[in-house]
N, C-alpha and C positions, 0 to 999 in steps of 0.2 A: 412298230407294234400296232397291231389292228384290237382295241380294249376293246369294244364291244365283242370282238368275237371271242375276244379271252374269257372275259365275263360271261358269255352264254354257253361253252364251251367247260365249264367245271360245274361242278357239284356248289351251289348257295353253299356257304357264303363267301363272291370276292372278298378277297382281305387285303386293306390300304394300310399299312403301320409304319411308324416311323417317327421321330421326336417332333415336339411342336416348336421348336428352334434347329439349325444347325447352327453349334455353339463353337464348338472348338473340331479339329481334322480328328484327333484325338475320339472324342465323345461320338462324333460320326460314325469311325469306324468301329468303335464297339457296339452302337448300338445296332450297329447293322449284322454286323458278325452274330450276334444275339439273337436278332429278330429270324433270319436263317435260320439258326441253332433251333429254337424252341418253338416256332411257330411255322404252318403255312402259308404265309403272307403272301402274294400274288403282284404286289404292286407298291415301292415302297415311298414314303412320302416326307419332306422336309421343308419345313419355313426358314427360305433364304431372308427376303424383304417381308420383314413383318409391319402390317402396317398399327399403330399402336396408338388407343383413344388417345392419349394424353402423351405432352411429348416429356425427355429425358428417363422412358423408360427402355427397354431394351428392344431393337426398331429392327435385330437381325444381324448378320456379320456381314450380309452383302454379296456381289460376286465373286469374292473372294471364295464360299465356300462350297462353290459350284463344281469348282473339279473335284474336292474333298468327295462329294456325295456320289457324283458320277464315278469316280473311281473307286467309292465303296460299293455300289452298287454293284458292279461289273464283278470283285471280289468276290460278290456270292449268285453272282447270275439272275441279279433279279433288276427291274427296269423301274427308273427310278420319276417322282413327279414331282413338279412345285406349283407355286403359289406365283402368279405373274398379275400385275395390275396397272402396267404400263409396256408404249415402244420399246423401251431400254430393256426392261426386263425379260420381254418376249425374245429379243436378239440376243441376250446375253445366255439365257437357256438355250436356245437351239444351237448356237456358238458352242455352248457344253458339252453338247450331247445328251440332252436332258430327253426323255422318252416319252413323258406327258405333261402336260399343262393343267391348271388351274386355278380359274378367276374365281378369289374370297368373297364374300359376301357384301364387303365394303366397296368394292369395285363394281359388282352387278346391280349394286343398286342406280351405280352412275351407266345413262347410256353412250354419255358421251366415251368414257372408261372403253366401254365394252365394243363401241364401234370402232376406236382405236386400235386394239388391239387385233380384231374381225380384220382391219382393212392392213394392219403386217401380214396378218395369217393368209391371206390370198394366193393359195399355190403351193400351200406349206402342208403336205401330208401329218398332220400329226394329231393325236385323241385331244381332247380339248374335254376337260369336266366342269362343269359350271355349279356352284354352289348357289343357292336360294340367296335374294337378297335380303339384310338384314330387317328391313321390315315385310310385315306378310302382304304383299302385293306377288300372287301370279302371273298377273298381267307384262311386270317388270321378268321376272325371271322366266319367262316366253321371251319376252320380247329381245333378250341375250340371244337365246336361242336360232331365231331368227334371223340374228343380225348374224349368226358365226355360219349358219349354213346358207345366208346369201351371198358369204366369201365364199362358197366352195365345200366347206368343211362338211365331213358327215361323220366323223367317229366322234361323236357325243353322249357326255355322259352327266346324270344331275346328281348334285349332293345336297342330302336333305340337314343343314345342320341345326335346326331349329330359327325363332325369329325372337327380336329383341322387345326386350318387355324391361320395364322398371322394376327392381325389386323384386322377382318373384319368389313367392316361398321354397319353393322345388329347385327350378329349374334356372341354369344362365340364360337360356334361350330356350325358350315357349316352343316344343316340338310341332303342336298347330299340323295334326297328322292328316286335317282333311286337304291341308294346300298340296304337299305332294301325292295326296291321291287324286288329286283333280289334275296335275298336272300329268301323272300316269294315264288318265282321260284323255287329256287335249292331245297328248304325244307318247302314245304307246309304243314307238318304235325306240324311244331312249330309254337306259337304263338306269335305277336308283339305286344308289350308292345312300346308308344313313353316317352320319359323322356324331356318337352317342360323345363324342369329347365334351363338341361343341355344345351340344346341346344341355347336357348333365352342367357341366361345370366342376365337377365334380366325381371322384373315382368312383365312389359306393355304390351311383346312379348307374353306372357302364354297364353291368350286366342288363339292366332292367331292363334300359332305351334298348340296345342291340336285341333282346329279345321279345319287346313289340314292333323293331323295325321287319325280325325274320319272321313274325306272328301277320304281319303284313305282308308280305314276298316282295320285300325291297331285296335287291341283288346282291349287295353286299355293305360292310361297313368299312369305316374309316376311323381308327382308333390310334392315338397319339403314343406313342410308348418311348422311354426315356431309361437311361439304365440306372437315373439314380433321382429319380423324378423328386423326390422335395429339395433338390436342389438344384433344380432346373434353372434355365437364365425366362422362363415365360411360361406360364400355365400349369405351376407347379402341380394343384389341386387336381388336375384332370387327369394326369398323365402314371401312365404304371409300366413298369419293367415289361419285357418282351415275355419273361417264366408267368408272371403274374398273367400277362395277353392272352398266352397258351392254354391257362385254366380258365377263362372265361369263355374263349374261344370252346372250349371244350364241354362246359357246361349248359352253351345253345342247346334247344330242342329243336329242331329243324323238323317240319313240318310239311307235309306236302300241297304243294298248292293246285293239283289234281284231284280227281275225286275216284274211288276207284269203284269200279263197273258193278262189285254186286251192295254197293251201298248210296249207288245213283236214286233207285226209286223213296231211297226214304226221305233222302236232302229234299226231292222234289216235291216231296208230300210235305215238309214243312213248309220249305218256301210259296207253296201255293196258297199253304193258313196263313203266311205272312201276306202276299198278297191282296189276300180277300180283305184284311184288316187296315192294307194301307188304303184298299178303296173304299171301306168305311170309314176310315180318321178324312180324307180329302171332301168326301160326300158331306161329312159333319163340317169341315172347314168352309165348305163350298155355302152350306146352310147358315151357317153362322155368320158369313160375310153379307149375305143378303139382309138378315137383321139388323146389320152396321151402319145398311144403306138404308134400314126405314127407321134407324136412330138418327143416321144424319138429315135427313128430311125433320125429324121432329126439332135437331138443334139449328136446321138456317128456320124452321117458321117460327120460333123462340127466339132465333137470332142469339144463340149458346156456344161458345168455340168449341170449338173441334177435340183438343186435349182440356180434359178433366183431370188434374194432374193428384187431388183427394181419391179422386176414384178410382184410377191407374194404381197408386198407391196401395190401398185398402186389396184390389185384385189380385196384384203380382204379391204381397204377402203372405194372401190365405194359401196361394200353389206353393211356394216358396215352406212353408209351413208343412204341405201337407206332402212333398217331395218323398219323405220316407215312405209313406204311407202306398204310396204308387212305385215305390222303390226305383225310383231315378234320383238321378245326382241334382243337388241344385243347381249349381252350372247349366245344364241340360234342359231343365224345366225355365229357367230363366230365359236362356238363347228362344226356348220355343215360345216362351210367352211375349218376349221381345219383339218375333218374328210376328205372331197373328197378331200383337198390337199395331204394328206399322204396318201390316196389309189392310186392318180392319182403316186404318188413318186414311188411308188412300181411298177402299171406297167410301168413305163418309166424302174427303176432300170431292171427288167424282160427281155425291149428288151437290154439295155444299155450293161449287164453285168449279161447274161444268166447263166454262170457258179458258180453264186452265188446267184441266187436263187434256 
C-alpha cells in the first residue's frame, strides 16, 4: 500500500477507524464488518500492545490478535494498521501482514525507541505514521522523522493526537494546533492525519476536534470506534460505534482549502490591511524595545535588577483585565505579554551585562 498516495488521491477526509483495543476475534470482527457497513473508512486501525501508564491495567491481547485483525480486514477489503514500539513488534506485524505501521506517542518521545525500530525497517517497503510525542517538543517528533527516512523509508505520515497536560479542564491532551502547523512548515511533503480520540478524551469533543482539524486542512482523521464502547476493555469515554462514526463523519463541513479566481482580489485586499498592521504592531515593538534598553541603562547606573517582579505583576494584570475590552482571549494576551516581557528582559540584559550576551 503507497498511504500517501491514497491519501492524496481521495476527497479530505482520510478515514483511520477502528477499536482502541483488539479484544476478543469475536469484537474484531464485528467491529470491522460494521465499520465497512456504515462508514467510508480508508484505513482501518487496532491496538494490539497497548502500552498503559500504570501496570495491571489492560496492556492489550498481544500477537495473538494479529491474524484476528488481518483476516478481518481482508473480509471487507480494507488494509489494516497498528501501533508498534518495539523489534518484536515490528517482526511480528510484518510476519502478519499487517499493511501500516504506527509509533504512539509513548515510543516517539524515546529516540532510542524510534531508531530501533528505523534500523528493522531498512529495506522494508511499508507506510510508516508517526504520531506527535507525548510532550509538545517538534523538535523530538522531526527528529522521528528523520531517523525513519534515513533508513530508507519515504511513505510517511504524522498524527496530530494532541500533548500531555495535567488536568486539563477540556481536554486529555492539549491539541497545541500551532506544533502541527509548524511541523506542516518544516515538512510539507508529509501528510496530517488528526487523532480527535486522543485528544478529546472524551465522545462529545469528537465532532468539535475533527472539525478544526478539517477547518485546518489536516488530511484526514483517526477516530476510535467500538461496537459497544462503554464496555470496552480501554478508553471506554472516547470511543463510539462505527453508525454513531458515520453521523459525525457526515456532519463535517469540508471546506476548501483553495481560493476560487473570482474572490482572489478581495482576500488579497484584506490580507494586504493585515499586512500594513503587522508592520505597524512590529514598528511599535521595535520602539518599545529600544525604551527597554534606556530603562535598562537607568537600572545598571542605579544598580536596580533587571526583573521588577511588583511591577511585572501590576502590568500583566491591567492587559489581563482589559482582554475583553480588545476582545482577545486571556490566554492570548497573556502568551503575548509573556512574549514582549522576555524580549524586553533580553535587551535590558544586552545593555546591563554586555559581556554576556
Amino acid at each position: 500500500m503507497n498511504l500517501k498516495k491514497a491519501i492524496k488521491d481521495i476527497d479530505r477526509p482520510f478515514l483511520i477507524a477502528g477499536p482502541c483495543s483488539a479484544e476478543t476475534e469475536e469484537q474484531v470482527n464485528d467491529v470491522v464488518q460494521q465499520i465497512a457497513k456504515h462508514t467510508s473508512a480508508n484505513l482501518l486501525r487496532a491496538g494490539i500492545w497497548k502500552p498503559r501508564t500504570r501496570p495491571n491495567s489492560f496492556e492489550g491481547v498481544g500477537q495473538e490478535a494479529l491474524p484476528w485483525f488481518v483476516a478481518a480486514g481482508k473480509s471487507v477489503g480494507l488494509p489494516t494498521s497498528v501501533e508498534i514500539a518495539n523489534r518484536q513488534h515490528v517482526e511480528a506485524a510484518l510476519k502478519a501482514g499487517v499493511d501500516v505501521l504506527w509509533i504512539g506517542a509513548r515510543t516517539t518521545v524515546n529516540p532510542f525507541a524510534v531508531q530501533e525500530i528505523a534500523d528493522v525497517l531498512k529495506g522494508v517497503a511499508i507506510p510508516v505514521m508517526v504520531k506527535n510525542p507525548v510532550n509538545p517538543d517538534l523538535e523530538l517528533w522531526l527528529g522521528a522523522f528523520e531517523r525513519l527516512e534515513q533508513a530508507g523509508l519515504t511513505d510517511l505520515v504524522a498524527i496530530h493526537r494532541g500533548f500531555s497536560f495535567y488536568k486539563h479542564p477540556k481536554y486529555r491532551n492539549v491539541p497545541s494546533w500551532e506544533i502541527p502547523i509548524a511541523l506542516k512548515e518544516r515538512l510539507p511533503h508529509i501528510p496530517i492525519i488528526c487523532d480527535p480520540s486522543h485528544i478529546s478524551g472524551r465522545r462529545d469533543l469528537l465532532a468539535e476536534v475533527a472539525q478544526k482539524a478539517m477547518d485546518l486542512n489536516f488530511d484526514g482523521l483517526m477516530i476510535e470506534s467500538h461496537p459497544d464502547p462503554d464496555n470496552a476493555w480501554s478508553d471506554s469515554f472516547q470511543q463510539i460505534t462505527p453508525l454513531v462514526l458515520s453521523e459525525l463523519m457526515g456532519g463535517l463541513i469540508l471546506r476548501s482549502p483553495s481560493i476560487a479566481s473570482s474572490h482572489g482580489e478581495q482576500l488579497l485586499e484584506m490580507r494586504e490591511k493585515i499586512g500594513v498592521l503587522d508592520d505597524r504592531l512590529f514598528d511599535i515593538l521595535s520602539a518599545r524595545m529600544k525604551i527597554s534598553e534606556e530603562v535598562g541603562n537607568f537600572k545598571r547606573e542605579q544598580k536596580i535588577t533587571i526583573l521588577q517582579q511588583e511591577h511585572w505583576e501590576k502590568v500583566i494584570s491591567k492587559r489581563l483585565i482589559s482582554s475583553e475590552d480588545y476582545e482577545l482571549t486571556q490566554q492570548f494576551v497573556r502568551k503575548i505579554m509573556d512574549a514582549i516581557h522576555q524580549e524586553s528582559i533580553r535587551h535590558q540584559t544586552k545593555v546591563m551585562n554586555p559581556k554576556n550576551t
